[in-house]
C-alpha positions as CSV (number, residue, x, y, z in Angstrom):
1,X,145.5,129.7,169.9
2,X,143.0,131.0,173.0
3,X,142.5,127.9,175.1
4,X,139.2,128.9,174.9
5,X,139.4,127.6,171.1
6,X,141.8,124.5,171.7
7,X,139.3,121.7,172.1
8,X,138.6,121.9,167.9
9,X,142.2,120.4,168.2
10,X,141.0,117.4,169.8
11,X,137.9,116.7,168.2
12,X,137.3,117.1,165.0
13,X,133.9,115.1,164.4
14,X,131.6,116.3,162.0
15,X,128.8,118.8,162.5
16,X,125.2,116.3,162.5
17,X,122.2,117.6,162.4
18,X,119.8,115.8,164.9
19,X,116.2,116.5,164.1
20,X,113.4,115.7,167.0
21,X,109.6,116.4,167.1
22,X,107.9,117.0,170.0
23,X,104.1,117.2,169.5
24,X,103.6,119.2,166.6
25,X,107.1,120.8,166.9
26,X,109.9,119.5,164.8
27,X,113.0,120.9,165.8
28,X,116.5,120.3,163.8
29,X,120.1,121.3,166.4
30,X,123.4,121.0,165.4
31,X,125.4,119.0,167.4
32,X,129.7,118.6,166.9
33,X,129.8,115.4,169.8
34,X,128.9,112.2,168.7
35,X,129.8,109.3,169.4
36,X,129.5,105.4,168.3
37,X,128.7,103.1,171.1
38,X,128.6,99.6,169.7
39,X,128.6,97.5,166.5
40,X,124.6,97.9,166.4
41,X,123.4,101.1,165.2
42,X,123.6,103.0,168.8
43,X,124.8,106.5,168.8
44,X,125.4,108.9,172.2
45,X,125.2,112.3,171.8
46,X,125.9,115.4,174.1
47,X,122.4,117.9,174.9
48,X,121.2,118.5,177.7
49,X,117.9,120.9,179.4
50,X,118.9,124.5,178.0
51,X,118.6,122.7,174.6
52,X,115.0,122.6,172.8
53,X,115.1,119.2,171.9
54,X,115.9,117.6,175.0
55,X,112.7,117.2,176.1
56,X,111.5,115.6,173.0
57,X,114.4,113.5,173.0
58,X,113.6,112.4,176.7
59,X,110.2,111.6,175.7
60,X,110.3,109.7,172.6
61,X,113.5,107.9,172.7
62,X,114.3,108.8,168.5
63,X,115.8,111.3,166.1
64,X,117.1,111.8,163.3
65,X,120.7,111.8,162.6
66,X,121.7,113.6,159.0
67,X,125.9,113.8,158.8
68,X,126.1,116.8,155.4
69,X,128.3,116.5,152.9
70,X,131.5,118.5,153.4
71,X,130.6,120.4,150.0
């Protein structure tokens, strides 16, 4: 396996879609890091400012979290 390819051995987490709006944009990324924080409903996910929804995600504080069905 490349090494470039070997981190899909380590983490296997599902593919979430996070949806955001920003003004009158609404956005949906994929995202394949997640991770729980606590017992409350607290999430962390890994974006950052080459990725369209960060600034809406900065701004507003909330998403949307969808996990699809492996079908």
């Amino acid at each position: 396996m490349k090494l470039s390819r070997a981190f899909t051995l380590i983490e296997p987490g599902p593919v979430v879609l996070v949806t955001t709006r920003h003004a009158q944009a609404i956005n949906i990324m994929t995202i394949s890091w997640t991770m729980v924080l606590d017992w409350t409903p607290r999430f962390a996910l890994m974006t950052g400012e080459w990725n369209y929804s960060y600034p809406a995600l900065r701004k507003s504080r909330e998403c949307v979290l969808a996990i699809p069905g492996a079908d």
